[in-house]
PQR file of N, CA, C, O and H, with PARSE charges and radii, in Angstrom:
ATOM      1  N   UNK A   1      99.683  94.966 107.487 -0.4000 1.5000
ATOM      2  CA  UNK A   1      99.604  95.981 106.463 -0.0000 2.0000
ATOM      3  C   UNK A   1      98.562  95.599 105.429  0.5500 1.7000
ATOM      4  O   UNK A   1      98.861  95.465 104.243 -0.5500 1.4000
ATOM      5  N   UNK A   2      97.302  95.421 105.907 -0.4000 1.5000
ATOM      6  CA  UNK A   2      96.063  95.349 104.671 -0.0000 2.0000
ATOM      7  C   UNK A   2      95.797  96.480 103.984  0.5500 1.7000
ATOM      8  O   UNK A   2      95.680  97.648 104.355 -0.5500 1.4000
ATOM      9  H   UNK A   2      97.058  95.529 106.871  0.4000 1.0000
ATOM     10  N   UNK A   3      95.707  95.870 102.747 -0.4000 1.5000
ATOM     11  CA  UNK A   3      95.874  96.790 101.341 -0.0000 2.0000
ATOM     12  C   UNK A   3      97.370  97.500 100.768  0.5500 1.7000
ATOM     13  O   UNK A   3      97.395  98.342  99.870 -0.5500 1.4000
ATOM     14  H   UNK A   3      95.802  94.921 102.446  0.4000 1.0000
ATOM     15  N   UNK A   4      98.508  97.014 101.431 -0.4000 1.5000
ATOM     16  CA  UNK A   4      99.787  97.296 100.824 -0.0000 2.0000
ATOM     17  C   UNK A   4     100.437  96.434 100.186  0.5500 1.7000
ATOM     18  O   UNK A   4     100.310  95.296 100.639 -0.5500 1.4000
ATOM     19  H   UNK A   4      98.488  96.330 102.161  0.4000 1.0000
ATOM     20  N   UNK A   5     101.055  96.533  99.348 -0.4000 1.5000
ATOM     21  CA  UNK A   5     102.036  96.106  98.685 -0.0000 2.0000
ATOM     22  C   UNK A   5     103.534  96.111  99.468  0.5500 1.7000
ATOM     23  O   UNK A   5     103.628  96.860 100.440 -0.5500 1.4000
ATOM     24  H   UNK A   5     101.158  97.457  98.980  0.4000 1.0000
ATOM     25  N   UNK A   6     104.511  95.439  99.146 -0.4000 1.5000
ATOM     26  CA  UNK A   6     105.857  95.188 100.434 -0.0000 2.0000
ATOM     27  C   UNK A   6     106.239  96.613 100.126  0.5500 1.7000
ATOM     28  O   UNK A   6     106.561  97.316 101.084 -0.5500 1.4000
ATOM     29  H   UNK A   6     104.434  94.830  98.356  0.4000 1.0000
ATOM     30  N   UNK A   7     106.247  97.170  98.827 -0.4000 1.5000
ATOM     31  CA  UNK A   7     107.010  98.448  98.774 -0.0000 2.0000
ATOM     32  C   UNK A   7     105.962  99.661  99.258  0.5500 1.7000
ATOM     33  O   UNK A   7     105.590 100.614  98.574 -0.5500 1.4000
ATOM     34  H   UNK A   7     105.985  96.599  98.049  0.4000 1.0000
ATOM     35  N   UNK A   8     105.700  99.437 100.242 -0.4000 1.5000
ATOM     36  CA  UNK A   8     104.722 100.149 100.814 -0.0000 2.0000
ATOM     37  C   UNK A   8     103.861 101.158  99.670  0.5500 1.7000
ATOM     38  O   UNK A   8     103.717 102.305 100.093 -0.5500 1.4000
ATOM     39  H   UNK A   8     106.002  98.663 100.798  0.4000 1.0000
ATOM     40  N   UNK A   9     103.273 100.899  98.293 -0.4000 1.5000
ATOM     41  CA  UNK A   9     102.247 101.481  97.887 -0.0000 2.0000
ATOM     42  C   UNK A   9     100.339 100.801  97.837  0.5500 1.7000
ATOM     43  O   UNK A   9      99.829  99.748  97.453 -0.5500 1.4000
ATOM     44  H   UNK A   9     103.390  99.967  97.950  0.4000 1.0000
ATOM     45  N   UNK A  10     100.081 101.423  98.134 -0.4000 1.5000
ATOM     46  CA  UNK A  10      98.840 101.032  98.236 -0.0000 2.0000
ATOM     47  C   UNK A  10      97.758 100.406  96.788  0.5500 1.7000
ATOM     48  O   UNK A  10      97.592 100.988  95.716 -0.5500 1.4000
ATOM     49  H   UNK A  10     100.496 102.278  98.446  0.4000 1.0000
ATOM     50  N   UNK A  11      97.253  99.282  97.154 -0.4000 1.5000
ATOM     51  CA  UNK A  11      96.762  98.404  95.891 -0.0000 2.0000
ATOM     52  C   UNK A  11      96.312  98.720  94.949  0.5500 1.7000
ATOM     53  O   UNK A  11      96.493  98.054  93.929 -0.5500 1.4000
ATOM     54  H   UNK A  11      97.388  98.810  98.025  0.4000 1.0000
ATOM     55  N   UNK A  12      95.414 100.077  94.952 -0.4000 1.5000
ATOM     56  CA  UNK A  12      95.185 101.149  93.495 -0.0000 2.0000
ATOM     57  C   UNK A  12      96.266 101.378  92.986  0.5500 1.7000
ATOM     58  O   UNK A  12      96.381 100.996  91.821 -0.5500 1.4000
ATOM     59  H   UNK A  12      95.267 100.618  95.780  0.4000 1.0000
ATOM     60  N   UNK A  13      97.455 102.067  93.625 -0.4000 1.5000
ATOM     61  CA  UNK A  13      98.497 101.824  92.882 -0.0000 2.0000
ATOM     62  C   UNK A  13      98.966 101.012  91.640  0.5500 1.7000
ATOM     63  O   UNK A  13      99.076 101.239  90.435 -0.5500 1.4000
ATOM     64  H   UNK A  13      97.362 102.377  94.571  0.4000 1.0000
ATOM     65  N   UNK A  14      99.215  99.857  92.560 -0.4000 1.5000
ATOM     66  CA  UNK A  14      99.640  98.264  92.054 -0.0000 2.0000
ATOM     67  C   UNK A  14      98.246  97.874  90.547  0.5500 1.7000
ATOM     68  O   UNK A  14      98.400  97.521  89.378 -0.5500 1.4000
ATOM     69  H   UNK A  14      99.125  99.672  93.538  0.4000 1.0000
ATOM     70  N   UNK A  15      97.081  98.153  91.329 -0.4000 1.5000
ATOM     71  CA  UNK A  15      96.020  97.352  90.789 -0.0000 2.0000
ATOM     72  C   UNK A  15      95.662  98.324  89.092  0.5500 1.7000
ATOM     73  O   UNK A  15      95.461  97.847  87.975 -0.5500 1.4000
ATOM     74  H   UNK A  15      96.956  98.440  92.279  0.4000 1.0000
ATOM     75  N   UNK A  16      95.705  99.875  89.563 -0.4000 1.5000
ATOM     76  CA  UNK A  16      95.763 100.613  88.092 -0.0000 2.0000
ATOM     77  C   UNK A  16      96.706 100.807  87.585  0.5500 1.7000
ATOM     78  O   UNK A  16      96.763 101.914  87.051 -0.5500 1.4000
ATOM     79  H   UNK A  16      95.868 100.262  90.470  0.4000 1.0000
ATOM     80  N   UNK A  17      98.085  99.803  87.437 -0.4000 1.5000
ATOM     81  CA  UNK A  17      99.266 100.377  86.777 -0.0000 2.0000
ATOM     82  C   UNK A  17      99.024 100.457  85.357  0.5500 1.7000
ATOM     83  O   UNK A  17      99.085 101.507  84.717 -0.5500 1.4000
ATOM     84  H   UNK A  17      98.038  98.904  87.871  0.4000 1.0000
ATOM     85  N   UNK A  18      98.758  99.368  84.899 -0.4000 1.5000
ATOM     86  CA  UNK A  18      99.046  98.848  83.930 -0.0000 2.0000
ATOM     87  C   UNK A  18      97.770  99.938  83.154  0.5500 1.7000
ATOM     88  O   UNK A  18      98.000 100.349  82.017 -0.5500 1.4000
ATOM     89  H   UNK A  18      98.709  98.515  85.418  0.4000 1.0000
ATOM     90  N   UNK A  19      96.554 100.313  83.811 -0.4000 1.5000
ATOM     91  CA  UNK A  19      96.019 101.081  82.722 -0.0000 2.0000
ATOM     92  C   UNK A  19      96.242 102.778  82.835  0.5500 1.7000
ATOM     93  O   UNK A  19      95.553 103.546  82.164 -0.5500 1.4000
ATOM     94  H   UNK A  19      96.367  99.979  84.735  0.4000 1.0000
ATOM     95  N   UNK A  20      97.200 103.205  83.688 -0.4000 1.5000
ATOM     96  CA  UNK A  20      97.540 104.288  83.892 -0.0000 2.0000
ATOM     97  C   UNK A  20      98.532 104.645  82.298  0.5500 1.7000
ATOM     98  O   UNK A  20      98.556 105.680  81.632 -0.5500 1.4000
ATOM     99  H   UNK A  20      97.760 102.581  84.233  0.4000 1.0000
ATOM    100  N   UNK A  21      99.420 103.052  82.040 -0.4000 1.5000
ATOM    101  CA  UNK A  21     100.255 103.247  81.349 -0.0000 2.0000
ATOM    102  C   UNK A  21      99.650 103.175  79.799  0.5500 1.7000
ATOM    103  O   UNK A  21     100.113 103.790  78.838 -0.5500 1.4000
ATOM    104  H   UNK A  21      99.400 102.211  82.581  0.4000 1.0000
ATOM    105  N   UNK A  22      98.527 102.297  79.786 -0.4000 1.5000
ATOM    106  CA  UNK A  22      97.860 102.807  78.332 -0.0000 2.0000
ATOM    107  C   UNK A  22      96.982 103.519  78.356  0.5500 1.7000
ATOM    108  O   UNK A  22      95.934 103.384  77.724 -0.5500 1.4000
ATOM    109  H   UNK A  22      98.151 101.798  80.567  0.4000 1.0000
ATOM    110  N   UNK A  23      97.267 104.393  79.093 -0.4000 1.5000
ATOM    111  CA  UNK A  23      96.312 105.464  78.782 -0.0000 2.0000
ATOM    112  C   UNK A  23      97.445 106.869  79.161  0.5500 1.7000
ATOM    113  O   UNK A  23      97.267 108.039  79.499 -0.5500 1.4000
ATOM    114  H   UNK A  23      98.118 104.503  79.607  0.4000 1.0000
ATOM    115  N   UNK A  24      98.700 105.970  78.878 -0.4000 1.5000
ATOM    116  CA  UNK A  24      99.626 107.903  78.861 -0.0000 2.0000
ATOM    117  C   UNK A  24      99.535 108.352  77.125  0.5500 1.7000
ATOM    118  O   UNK A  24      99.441 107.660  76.111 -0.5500 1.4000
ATOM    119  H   UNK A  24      98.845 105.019  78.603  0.4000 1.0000
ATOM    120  N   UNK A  25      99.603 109.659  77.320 -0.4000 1.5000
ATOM    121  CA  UNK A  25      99.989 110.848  76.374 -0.0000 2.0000
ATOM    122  C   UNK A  25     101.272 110.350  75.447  0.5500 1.7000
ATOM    123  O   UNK A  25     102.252 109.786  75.933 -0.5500 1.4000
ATOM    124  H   UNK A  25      99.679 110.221  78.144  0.4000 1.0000
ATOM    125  N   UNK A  26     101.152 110.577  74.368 -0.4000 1.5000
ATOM    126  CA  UNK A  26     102.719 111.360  73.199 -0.0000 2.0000
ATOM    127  C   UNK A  26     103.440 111.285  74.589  0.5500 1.7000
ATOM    128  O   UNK A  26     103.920 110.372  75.261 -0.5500 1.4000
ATOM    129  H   UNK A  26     100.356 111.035  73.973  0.4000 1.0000
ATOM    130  N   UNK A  27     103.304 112.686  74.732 -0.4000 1.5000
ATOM    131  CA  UNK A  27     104.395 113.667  75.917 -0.0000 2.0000
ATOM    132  C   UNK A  27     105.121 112.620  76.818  0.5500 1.7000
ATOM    133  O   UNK A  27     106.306 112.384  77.052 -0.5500 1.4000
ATOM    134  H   UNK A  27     102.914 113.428  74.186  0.4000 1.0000
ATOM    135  N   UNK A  28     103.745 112.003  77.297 -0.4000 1.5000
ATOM    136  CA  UNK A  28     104.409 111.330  78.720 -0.0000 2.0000
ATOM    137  C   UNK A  28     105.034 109.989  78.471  0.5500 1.7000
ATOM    138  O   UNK A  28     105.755 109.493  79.336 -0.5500 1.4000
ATOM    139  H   UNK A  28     102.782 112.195  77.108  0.4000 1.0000
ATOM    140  N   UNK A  29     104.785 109.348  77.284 -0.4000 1.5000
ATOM    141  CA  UNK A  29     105.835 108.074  76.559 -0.0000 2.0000
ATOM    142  C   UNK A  29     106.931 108.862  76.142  0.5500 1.7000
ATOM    143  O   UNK A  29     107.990 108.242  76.040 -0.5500 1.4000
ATOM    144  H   UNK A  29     104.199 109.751  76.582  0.4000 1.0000
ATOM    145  N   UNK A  30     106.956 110.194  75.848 -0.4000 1.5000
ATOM    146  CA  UNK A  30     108.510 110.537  75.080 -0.0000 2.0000
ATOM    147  C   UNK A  30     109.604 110.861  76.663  0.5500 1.7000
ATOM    148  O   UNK A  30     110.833 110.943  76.657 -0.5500 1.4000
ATOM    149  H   UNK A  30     106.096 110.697  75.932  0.4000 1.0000
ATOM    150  N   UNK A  31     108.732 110.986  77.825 -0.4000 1.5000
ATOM    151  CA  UNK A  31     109.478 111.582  78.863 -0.0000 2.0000
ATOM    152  C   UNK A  31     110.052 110.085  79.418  0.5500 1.7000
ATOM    153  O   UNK A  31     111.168 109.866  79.890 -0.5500 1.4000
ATOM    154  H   UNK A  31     107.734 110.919  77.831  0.4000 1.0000
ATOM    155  N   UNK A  32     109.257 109.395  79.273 -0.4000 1.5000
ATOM    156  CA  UNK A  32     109.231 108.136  79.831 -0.0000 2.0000
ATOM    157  C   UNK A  32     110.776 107.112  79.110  0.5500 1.7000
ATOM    158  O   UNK A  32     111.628 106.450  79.702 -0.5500 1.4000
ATOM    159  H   UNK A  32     108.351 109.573  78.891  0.4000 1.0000
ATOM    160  N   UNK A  33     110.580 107.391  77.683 -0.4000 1.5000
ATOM    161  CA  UNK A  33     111.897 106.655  76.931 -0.0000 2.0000
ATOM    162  C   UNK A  33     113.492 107.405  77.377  0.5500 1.7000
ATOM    163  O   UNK A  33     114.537 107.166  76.772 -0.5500 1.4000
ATOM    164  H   UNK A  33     109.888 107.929  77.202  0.4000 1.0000
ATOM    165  N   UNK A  34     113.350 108.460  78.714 -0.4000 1.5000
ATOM    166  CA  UNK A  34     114.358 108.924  79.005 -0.0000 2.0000
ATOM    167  C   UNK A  34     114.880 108.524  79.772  0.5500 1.7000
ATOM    168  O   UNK A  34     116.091 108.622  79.965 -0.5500 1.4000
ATOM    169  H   UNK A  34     112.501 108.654  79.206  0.4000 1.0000
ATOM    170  N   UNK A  35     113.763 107.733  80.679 -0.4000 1.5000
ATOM    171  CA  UNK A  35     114.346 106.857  82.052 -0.0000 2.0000
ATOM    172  C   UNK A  35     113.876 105.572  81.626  0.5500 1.7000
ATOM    173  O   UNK A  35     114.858 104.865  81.852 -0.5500 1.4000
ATOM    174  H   UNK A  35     112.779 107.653  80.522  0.4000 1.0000
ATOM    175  N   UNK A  36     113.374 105.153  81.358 -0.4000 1.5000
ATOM    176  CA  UNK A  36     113.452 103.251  80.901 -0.0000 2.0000
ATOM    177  C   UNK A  36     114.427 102.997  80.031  0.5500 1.7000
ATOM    178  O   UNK A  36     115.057 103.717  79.257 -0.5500 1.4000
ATOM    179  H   UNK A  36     112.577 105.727  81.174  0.4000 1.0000
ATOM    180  N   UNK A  37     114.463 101.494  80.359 -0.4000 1.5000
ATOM    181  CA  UNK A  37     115.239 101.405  79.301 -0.0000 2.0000
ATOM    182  C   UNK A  37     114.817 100.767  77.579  0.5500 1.7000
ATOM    183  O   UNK A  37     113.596 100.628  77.503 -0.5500 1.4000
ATOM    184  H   UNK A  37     113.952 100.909  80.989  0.4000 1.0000
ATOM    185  N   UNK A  38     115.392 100.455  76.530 -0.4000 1.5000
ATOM    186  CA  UNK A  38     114.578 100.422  75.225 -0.0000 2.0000
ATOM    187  C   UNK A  38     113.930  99.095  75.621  0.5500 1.7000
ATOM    188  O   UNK A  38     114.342  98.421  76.565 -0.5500 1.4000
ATOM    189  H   UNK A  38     116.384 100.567  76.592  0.4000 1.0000
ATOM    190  N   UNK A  39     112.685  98.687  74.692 -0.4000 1.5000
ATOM    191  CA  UNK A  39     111.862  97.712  74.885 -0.0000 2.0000
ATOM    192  C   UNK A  39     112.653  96.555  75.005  0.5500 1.7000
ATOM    193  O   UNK A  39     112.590  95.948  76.074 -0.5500 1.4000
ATOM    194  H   UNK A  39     112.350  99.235  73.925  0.4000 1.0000
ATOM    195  N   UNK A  40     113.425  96.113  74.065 -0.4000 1.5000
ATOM    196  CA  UNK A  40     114.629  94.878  74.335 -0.0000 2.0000
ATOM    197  C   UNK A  40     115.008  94.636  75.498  0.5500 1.7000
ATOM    198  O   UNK A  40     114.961  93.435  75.765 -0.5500 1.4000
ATOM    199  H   UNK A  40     113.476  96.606  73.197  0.4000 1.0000
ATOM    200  N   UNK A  41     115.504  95.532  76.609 -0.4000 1.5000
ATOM    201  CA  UNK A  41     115.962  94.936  77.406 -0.0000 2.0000
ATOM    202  C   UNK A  41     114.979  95.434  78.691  0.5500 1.7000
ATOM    203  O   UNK A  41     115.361  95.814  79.797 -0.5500 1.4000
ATOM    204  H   UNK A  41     115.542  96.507  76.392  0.4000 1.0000
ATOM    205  N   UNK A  42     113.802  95.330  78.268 -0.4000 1.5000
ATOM    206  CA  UNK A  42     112.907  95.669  79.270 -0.0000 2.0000
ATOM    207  C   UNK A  42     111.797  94.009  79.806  0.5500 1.7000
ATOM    208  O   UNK A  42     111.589  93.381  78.768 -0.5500 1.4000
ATOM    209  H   UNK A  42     113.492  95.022  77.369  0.4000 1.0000
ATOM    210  N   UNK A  43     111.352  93.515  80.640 -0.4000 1.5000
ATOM    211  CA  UNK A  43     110.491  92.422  81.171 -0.0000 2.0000
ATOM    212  C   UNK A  43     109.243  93.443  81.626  0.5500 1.7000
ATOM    213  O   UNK A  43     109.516  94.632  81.797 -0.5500 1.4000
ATOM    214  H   UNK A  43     111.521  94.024  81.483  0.4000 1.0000
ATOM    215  N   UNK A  44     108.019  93.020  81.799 -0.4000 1.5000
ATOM    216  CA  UNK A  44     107.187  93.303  82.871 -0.0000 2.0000
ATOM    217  C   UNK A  44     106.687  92.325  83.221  0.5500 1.7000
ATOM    218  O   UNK A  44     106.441  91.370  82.484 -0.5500 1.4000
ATOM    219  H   UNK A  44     107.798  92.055  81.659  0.4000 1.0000
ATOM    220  N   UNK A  45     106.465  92.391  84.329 -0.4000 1.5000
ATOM    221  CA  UNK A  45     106.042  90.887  85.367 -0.0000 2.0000
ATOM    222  C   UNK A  45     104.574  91.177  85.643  0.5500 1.7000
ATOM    223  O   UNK A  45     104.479  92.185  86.344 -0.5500 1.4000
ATOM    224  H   UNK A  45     106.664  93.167  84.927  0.4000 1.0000
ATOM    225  N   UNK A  46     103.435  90.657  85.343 -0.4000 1.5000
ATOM    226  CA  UNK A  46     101.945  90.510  86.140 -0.0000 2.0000
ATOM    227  C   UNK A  46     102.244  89.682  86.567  0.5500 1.7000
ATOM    228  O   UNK A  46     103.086  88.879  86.165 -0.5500 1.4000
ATOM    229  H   UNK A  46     103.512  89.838  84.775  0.4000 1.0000
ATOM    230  N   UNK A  47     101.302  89.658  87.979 -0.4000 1.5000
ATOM    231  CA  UNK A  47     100.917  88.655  88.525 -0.0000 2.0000
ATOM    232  C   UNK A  47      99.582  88.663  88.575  0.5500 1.7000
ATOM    233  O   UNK A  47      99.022  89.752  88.450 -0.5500 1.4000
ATOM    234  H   UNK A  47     100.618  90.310  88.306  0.4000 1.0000
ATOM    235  N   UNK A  48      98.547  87.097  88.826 -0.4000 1.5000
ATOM    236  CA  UNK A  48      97.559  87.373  88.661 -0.0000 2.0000
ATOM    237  C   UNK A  48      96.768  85.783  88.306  0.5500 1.7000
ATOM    238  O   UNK A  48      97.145  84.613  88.236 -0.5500 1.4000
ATOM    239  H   UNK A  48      99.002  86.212  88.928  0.4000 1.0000
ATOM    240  N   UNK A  49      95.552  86.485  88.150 -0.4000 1.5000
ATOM    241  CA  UNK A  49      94.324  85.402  87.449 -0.0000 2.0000
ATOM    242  C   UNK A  49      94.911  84.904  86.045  0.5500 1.7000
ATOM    243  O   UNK A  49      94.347  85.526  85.145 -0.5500 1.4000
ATOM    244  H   UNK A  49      95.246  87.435  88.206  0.4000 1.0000
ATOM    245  N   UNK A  50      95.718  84.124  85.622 -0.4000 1.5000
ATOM    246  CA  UNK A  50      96.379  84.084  84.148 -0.0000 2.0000
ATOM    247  C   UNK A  50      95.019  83.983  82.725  0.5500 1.7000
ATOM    248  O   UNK A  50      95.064  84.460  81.591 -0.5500 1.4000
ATOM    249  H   UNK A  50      96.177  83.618  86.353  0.4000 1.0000
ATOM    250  N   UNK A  51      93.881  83.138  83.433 -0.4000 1.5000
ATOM    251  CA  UNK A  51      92.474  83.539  83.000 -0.0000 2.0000
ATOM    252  C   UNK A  51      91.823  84.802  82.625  0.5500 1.7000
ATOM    253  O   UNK A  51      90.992  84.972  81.733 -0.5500 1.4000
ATOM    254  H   UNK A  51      93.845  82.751  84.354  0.4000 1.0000
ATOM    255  N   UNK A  52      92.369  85.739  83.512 -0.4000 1.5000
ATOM    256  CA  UNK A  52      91.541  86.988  83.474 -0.0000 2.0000
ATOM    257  C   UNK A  52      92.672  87.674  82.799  0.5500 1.7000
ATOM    258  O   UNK A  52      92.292  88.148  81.729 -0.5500 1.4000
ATOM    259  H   UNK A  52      93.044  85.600  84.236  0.4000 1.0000
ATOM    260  N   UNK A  53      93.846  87.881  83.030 -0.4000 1.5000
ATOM    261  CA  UNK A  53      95.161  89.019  82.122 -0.0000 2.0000
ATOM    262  C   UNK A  53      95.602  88.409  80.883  0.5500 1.7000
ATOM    263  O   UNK A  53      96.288  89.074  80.106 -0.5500 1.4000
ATOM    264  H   UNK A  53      94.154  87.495  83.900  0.4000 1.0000
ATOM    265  N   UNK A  54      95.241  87.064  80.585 -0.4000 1.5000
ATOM    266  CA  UNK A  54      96.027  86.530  79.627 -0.0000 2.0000
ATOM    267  C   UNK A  54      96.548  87.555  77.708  0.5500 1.7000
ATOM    268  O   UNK A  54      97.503  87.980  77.058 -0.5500 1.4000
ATOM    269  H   UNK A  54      94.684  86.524  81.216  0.4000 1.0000
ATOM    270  N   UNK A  55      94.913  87.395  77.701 -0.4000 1.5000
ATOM    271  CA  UNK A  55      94.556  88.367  75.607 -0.0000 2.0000
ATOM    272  C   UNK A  55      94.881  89.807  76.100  0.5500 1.7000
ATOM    273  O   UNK A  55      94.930  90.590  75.152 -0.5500 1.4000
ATOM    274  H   UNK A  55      94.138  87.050  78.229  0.4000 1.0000
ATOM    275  N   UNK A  56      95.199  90.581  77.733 -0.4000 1.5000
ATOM    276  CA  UNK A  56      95.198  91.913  77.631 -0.0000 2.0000
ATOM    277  C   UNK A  56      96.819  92.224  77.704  0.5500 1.7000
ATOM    278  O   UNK A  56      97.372  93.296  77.456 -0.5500 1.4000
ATOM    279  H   UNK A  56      95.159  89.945  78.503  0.4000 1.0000
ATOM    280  N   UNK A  57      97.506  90.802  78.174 -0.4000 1.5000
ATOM    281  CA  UNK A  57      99.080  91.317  78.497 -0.0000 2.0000
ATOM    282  C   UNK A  57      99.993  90.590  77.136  0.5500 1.7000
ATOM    283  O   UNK A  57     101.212  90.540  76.969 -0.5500 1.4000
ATOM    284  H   UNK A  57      97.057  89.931  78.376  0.4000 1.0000
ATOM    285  N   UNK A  58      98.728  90.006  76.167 -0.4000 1.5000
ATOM    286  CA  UNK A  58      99.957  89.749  75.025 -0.0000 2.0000
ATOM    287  C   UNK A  58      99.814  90.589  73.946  0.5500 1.7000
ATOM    288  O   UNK A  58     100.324  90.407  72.841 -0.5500 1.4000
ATOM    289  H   UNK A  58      97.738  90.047  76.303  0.4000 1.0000
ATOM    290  N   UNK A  59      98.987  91.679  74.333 -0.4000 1.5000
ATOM    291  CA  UNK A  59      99.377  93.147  73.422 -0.0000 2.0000
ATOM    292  C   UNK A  59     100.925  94.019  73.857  0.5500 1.7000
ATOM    293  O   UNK A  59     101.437  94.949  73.234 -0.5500 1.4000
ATOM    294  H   UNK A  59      98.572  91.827  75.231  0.4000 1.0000
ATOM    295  N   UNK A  60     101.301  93.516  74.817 -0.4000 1.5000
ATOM    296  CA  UNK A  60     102.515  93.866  74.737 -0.0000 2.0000
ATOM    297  C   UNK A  60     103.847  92.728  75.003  0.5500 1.7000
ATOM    298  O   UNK A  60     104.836  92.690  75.735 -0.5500 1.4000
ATOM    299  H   UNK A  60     100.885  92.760  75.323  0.4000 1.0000
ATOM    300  N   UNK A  61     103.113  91.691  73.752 -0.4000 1.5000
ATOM    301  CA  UNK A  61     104.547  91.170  73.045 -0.0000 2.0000
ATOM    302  C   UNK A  61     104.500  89.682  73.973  0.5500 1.7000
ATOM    303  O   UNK A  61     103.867  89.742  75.027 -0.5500 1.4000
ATOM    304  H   UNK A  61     102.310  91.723  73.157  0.4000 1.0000
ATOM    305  N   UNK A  62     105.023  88.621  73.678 -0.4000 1.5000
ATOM    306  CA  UNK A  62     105.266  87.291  74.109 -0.0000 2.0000
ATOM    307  C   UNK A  62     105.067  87.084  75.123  0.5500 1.7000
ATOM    308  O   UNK A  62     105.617  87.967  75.780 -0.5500 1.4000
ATOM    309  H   UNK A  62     105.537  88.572  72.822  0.4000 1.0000
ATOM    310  N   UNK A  63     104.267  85.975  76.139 -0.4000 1.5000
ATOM    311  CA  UNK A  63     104.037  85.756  77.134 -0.0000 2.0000
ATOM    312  C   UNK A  63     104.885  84.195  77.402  0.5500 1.7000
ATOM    313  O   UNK A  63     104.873  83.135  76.776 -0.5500 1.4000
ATOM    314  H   UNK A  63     103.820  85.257  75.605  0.4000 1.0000
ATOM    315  N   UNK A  64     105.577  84.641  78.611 -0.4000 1.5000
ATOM    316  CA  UNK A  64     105.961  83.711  79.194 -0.0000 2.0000
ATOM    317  C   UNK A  64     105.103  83.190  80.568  0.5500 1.7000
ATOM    318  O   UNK A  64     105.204  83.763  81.653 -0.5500 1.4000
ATOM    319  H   UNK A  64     105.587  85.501  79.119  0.4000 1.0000
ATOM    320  N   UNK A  65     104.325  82.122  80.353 -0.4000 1.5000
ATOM    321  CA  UNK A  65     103.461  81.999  82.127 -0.0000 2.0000
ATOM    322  C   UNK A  65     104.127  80.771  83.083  0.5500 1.7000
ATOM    323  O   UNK A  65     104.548  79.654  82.782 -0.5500 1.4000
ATOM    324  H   UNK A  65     104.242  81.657  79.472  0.4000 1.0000
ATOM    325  N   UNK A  66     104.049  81.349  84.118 -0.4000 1.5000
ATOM    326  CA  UNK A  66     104.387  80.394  85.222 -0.0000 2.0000
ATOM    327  C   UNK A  66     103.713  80.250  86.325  0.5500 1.7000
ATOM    328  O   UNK A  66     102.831  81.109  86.330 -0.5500 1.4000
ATOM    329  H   UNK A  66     103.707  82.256  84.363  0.4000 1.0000
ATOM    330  N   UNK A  67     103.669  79.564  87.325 -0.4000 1.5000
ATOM    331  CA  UNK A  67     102.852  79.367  88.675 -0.0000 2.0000
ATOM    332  C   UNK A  67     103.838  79.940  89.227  0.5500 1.7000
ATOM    333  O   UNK A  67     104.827  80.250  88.563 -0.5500 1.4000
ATOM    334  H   UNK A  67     104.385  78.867  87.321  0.4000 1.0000
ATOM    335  N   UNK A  68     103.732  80.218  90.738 -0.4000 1.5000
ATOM    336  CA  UNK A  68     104.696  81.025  91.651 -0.0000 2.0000
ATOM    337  C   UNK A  68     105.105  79.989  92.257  0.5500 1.7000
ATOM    338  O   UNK A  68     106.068  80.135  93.010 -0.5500 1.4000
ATOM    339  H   UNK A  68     102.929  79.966  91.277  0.4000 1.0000
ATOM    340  N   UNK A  69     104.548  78.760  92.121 -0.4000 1.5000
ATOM    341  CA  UNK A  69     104.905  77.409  92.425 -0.0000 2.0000
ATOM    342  C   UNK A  69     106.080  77.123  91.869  0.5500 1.7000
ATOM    343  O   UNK A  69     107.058  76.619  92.421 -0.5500 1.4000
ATOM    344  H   UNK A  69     103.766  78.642  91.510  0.4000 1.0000
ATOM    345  N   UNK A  70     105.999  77.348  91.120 -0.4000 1.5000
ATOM    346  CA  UNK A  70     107.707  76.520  89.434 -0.0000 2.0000
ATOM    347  C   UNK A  70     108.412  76.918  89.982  0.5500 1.7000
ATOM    348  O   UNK A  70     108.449  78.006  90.557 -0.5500 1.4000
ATOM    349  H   UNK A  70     105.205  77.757  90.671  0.4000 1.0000
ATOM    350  N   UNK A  71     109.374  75.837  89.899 -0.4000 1.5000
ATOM    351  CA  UNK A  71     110.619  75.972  89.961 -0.0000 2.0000
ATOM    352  C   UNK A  71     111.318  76.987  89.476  0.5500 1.7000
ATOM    353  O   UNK A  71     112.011  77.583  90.301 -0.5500 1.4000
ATOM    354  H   UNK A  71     109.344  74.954  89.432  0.4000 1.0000
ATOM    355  N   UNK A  72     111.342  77.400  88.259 -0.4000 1.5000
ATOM    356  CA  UNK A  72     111.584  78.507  87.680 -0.0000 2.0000
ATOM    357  C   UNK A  72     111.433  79.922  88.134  0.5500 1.7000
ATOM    358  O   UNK A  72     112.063  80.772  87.504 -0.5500 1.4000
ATOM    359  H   UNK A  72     110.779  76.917  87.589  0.4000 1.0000
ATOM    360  N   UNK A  73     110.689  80.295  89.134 -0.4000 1.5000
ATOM    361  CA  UNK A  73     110.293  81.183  89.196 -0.0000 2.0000
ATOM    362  C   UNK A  73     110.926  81.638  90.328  0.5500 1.7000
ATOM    363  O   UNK A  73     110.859  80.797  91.225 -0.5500 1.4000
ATOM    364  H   UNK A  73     110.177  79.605  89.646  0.4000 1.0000
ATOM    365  N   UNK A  74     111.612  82.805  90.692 -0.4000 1.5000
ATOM    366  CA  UNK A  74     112.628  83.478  91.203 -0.0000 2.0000
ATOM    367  C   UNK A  74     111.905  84.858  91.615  0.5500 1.7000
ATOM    368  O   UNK A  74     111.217  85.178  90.646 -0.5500 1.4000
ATOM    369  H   UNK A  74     111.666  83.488  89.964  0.4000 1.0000
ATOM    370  N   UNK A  75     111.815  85.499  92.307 -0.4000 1.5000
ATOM    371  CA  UNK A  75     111.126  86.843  92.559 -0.0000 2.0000
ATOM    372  C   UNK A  75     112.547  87.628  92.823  0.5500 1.7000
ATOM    373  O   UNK A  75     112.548  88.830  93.088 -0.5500 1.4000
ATOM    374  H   UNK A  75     112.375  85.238  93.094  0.4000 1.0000
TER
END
């Protein structure tokens, strides 16, 4: 399966999420706070170049980093 993701969407998907989501509307954040849940009990997980996402993923709030190596790290 080259170019999928396990949940079978394809890597544009995966690869423009994150700027699909800053770049939604009023509208589509107010539709959105109907099915998420409030920021508190929300995580988002990148994975990635921690070099290249680092200054763009701590605009939304504390970074925790790990290797997929660590022990810690649980998928």
């Amino acid at each position: 399966m080259v170019g999928k993701a396990r949940q079978g969407l394809a890597r544009g998907a995966v690869d423009g999420y994150l700027g699909k989501i800053a770049a939604a509307t009023p509208a589509q954040i107010a539709e959105a706070r109907m099915v998420f849940p409030d920021s508190k009990d929300l995580a988002i997980v990148a994975i990635g170049d921690a070099s290249k996402i680092r200054d763009w993923m701590k605009a939304y709030g504390p970074l925790t980093e790990m290797k997929l190596t660590d022990p810690r790290f649980s998928p």
